[in-house]
Every structure is written in C-alpha cells, then in structure tokens.
VMD Tcl script that builds the backbone (N, CA, C; Angstrom):
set m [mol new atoms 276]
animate dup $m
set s [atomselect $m all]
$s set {name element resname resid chain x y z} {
  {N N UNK 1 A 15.844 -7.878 20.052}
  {CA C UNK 1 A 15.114 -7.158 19.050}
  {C C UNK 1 A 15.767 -7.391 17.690}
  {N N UNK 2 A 14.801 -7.771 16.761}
  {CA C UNK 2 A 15.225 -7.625 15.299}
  {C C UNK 2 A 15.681 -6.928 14.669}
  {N N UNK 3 A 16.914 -6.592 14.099}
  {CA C UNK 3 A 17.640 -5.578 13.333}
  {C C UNK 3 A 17.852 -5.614 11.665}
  {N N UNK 4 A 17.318 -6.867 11.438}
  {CA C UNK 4 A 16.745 -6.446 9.666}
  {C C UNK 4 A 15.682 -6.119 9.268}
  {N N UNK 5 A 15.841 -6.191 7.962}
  {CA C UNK 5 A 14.165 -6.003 7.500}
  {C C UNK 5 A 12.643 -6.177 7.977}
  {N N UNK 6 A 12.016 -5.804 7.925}
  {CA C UNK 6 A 10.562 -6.236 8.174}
  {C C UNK 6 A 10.441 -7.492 7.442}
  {N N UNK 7 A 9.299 -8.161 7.883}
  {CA C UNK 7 A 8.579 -9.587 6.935}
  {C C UNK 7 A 7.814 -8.888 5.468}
  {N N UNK 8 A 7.194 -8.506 6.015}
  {CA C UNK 8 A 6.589 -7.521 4.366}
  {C C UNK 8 A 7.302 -6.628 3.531}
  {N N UNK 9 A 8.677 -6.202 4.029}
  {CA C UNK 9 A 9.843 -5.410 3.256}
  {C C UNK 9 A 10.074 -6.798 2.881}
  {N N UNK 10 A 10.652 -7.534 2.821}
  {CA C UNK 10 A 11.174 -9.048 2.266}
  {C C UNK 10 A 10.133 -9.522 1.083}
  {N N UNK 11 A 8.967 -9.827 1.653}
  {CA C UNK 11 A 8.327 -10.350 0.847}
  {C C UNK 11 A 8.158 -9.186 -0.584}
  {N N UNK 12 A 7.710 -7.922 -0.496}
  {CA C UNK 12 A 6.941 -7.139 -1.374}
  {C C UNK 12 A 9.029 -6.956 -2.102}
  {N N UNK 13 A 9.889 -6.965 -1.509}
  {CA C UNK 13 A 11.074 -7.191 -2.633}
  {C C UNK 13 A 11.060 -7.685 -3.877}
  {N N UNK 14 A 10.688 -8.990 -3.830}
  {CA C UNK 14 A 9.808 -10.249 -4.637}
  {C C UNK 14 A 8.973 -9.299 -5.885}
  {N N UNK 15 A 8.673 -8.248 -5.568}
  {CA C UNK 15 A 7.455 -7.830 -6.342}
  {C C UNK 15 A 8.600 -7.515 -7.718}
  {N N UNK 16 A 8.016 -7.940 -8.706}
  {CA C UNK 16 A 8.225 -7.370 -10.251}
  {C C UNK 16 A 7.757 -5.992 -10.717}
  {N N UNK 17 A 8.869 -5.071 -9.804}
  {CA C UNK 17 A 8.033 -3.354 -9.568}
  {C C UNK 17 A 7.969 -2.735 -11.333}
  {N N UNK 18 A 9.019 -3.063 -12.715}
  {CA C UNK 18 A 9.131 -3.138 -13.196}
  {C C UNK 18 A 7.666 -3.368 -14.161}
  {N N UNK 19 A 7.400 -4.649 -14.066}
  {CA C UNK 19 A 6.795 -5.151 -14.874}
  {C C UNK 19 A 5.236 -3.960 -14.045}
  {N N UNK 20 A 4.695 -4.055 -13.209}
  {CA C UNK 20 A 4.054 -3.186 -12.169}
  {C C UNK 20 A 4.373 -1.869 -12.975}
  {N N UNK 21 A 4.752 -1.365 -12.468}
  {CA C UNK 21 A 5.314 0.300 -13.817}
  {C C UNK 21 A 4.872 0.642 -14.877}
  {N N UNK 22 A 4.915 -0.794 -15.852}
  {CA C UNK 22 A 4.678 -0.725 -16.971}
  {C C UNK 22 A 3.125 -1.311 -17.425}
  {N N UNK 23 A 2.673 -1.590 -16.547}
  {CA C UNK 23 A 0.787 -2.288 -16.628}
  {C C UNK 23 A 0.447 -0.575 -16.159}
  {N N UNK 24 A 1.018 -0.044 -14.733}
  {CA C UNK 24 A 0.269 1.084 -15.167}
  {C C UNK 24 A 0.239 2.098 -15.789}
  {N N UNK 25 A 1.456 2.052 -16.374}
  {CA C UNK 25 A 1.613 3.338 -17.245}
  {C C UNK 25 A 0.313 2.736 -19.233}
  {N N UNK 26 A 0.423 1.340 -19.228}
  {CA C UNK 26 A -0.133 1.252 -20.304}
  {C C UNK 26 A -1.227 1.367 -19.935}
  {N N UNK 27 A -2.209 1.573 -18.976}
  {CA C UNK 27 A -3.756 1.879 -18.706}
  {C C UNK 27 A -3.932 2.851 -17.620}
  {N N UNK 28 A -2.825 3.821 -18.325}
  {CA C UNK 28 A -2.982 5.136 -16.934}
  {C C UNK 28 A -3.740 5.121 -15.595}
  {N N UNK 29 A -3.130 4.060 -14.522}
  {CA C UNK 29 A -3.667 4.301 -13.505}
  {C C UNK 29 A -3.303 5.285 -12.654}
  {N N UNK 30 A -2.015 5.809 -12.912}
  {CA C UNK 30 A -1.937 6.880 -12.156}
  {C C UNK 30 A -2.092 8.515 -13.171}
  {N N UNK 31 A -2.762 8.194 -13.868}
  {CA C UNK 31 A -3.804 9.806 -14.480}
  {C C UNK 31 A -4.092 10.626 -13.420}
  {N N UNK 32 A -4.034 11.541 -13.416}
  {CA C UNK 32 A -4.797 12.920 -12.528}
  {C C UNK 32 A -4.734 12.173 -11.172}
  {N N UNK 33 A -3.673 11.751 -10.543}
  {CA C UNK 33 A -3.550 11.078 -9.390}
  {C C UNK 33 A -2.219 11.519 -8.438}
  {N N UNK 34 A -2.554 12.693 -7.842}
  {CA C UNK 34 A -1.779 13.580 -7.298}
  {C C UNK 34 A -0.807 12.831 -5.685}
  {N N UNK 35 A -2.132 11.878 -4.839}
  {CA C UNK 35 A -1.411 11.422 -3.791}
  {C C UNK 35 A -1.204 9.966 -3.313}
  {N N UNK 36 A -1.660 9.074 -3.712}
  {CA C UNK 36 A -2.420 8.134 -4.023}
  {C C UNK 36 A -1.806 6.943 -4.820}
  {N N UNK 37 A -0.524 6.611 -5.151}
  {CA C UNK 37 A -0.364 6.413 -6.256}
  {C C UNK 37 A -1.036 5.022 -6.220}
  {N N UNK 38 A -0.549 3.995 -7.451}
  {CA C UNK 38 A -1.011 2.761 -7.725}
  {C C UNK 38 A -0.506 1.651 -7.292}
  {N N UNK 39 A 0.628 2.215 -6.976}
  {CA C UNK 39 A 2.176 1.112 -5.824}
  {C C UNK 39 A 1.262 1.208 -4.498}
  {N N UNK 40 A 1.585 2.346 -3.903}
  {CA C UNK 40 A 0.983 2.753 -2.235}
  {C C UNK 40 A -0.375 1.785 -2.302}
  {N N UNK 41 A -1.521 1.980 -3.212}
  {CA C UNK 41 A -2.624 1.234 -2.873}
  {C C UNK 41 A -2.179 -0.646 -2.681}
  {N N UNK 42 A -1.338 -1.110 -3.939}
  {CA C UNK 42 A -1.028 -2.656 -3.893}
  {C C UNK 42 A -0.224 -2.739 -3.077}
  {N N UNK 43 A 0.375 -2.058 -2.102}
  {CA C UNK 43 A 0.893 -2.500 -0.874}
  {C C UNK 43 A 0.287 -2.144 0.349}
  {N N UNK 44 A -0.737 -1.765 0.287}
  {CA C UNK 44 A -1.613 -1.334 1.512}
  {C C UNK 44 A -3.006 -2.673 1.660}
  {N N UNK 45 A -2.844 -2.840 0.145}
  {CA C UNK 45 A -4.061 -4.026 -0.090}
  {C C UNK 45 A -3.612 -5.035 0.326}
  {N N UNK 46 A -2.089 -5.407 -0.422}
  {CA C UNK 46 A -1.241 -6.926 0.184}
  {C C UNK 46 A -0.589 -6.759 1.578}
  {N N UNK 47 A -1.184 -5.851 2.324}
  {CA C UNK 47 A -0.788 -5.777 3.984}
  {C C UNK 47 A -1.901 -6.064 4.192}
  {N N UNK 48 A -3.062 -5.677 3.698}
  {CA C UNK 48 A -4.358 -6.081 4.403}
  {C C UNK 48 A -4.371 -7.331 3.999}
  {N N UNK 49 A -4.465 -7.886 2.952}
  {CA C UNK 49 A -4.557 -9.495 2.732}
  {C C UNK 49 A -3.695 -10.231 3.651}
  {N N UNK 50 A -2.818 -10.015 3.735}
  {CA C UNK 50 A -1.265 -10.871 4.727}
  {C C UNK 50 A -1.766 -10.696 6.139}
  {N N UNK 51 A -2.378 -9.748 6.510}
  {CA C UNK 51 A -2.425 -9.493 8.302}
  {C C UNK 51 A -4.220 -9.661 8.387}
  {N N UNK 52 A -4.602 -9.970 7.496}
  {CA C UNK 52 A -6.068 -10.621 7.926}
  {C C UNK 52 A -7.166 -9.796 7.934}
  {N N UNK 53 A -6.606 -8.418 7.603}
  {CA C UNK 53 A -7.366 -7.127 7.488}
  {C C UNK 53 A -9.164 -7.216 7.762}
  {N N UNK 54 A -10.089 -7.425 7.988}
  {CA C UNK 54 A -11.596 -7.268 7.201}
  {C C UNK 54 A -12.464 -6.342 6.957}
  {N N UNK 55 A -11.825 -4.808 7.629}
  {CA C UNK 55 A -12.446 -3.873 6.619}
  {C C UNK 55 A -11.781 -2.319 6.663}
  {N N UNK 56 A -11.634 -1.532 5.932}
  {CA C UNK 56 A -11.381 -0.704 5.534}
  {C C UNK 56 A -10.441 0.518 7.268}
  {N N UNK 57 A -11.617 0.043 7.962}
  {CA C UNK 57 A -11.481 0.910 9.034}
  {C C UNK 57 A -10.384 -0.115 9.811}
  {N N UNK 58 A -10.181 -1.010 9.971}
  {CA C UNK 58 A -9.593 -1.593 10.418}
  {C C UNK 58 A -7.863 -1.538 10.477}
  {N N UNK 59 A -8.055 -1.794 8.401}
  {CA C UNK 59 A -6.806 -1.412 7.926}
  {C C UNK 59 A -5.945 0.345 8.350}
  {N N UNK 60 A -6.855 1.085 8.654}
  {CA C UNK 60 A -6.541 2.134 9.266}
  {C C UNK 60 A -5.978 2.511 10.542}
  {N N UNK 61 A -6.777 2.028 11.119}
  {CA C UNK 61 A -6.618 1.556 12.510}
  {C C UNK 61 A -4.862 0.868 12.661}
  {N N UNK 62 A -4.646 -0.214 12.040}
  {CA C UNK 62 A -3.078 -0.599 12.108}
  {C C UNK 62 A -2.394 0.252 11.905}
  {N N UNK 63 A -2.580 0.879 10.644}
  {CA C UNK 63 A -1.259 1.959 10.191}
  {C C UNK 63 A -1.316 2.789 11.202}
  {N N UNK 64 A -2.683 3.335 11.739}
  {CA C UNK 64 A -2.477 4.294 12.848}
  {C C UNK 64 A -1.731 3.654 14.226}
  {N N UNK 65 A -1.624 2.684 14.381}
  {CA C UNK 65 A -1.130 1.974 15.399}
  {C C UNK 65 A 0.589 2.053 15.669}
  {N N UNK 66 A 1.576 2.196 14.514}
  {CA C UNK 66 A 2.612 1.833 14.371}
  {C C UNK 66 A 3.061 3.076 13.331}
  {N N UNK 67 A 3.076 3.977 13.645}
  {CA C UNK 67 A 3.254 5.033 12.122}
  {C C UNK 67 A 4.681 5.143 11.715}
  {N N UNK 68 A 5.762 4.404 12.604}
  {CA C UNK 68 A 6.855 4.465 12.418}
  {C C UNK 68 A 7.774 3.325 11.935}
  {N N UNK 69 A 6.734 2.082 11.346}
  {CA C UNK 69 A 7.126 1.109 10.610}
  {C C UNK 69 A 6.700 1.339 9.234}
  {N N UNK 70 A 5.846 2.715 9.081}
  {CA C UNK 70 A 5.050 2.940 7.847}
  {C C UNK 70 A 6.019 2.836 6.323}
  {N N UNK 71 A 7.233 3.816 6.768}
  {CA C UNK 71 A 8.286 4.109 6.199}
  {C C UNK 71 A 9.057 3.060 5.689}
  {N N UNK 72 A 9.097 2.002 6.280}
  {CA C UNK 72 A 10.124 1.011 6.256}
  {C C UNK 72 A 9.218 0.018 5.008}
  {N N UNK 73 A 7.570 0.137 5.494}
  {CA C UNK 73 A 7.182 -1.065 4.286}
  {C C UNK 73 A 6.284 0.119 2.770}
  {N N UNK 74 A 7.146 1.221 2.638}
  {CA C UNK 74 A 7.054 2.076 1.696}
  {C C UNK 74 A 5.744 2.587 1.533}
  {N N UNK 75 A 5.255 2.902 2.690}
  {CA C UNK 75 A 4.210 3.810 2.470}
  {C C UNK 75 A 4.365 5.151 3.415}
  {N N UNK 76 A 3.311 5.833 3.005}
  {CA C UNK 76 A 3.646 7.207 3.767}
  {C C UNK 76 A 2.800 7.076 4.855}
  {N N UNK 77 A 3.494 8.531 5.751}
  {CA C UNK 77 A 3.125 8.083 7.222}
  {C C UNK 77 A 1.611 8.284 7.508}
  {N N UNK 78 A 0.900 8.257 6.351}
  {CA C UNK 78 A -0.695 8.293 7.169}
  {C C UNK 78 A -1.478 8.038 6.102}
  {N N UNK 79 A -2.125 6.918 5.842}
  {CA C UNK 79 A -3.017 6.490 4.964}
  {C C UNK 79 A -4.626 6.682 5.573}
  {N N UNK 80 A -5.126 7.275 4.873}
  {CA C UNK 80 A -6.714 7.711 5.242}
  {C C UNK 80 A -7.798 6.685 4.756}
  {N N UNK 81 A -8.911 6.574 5.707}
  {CA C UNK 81 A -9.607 5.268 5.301}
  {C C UNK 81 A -10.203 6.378 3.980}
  {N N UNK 82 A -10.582 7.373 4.025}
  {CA C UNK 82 A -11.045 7.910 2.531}
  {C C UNK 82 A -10.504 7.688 1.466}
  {N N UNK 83 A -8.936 8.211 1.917}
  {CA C UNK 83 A -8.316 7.714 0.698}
  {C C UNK 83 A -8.458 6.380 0.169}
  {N N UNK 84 A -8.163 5.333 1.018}
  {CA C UNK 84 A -8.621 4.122 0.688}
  {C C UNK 84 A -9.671 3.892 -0.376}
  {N N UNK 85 A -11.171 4.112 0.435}
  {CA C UNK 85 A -12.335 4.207 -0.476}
  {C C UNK 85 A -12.182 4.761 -1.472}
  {N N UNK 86 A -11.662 5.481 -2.011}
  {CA C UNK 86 A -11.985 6.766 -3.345}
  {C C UNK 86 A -11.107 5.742 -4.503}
  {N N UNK 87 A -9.549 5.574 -3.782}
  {CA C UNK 87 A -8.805 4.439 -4.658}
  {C C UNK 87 A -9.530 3.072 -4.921}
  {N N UNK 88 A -10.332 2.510 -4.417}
  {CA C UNK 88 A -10.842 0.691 -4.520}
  {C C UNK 88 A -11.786 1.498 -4.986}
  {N N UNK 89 A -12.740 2.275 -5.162}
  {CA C UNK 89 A -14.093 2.806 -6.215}
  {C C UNK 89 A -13.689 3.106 -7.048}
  {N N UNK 90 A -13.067 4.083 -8.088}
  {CA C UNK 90 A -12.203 4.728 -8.804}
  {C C UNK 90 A -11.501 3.670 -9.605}
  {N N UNK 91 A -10.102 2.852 -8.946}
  {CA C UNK 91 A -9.408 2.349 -10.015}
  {C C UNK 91 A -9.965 0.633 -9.946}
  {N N UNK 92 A -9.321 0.054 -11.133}
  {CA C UNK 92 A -9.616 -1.377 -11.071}
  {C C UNK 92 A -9.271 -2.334 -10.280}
}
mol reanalyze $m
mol bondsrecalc $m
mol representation Tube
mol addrep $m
C-alpha cells in the first residue's frame, strides 16, 4: 500500500493558489458565498476532468464512494450534486 500523497494532492500542488486568490478576490467570486468556496469548486471540476467524470451525478457518486480520501485532496467530506449545480449556474 501507498504511503504518500495522492496523484491529485501532487498534481493540484502545481496550482498557483496565490495567483487563484487574487483573480478571485478581484471579481468577487466568493461574495455572499457561505459554503462553497471558489477553490472547493476548481478542484472538484479538475477531479472530474482527470477521472473522466460525465455528469454531475456521477461526480457525486465518487466522492460518495471514498469519503475518506476527501480530506486528503482538500475538499470537505460531502459535496452535494446541488451544490454543484447552483456553483456551475451562478459563477463563471
């Protein structure tokens, strides 16, 4: 059994969280955005892109599958396909 990182903890490292921070703070994406934030969605999206995702329910379906790797690739332990929808309608 593997005892480092995940493949998607590695890769999303890479991410320029910084530069990310500062795009949304200059076009308030996280305004009146209590659970939801704008990180949690671009890493829930670039898990669905990377693992082949094709729809909404699907992507749910995984996280529900494994809720104890949730933590490790920085999301919280239960992402809702609503939530989903409301975030991809709502922000850009």
């Amino acid at each position: 059994m593997s005892t480092g990182r995940l493949v998607f903890a590695q890769l999303t490292a890479h991410l320029p969280l910084t530069t990310f921070r500062r795009c949304v703070a200059r076009y308030k994406g996280d305004h009146k955005i209590k659970s939801f934030t704008c990180l949690e969605q671009l890493l829930v999206m670039i898990f669905a892109q990377l693992t082949f995702r094709e729809s909404l329910r699907d992507i749910e379906s995984c996280f529900r599958a494994q809720p104890d790797k949730l933590y490790h690739m920085g999301l919280r332990p239960h992402v809702a396909r609503n939530t989903l929808v409301n975030a991809n309608a709502v922000r850009d």
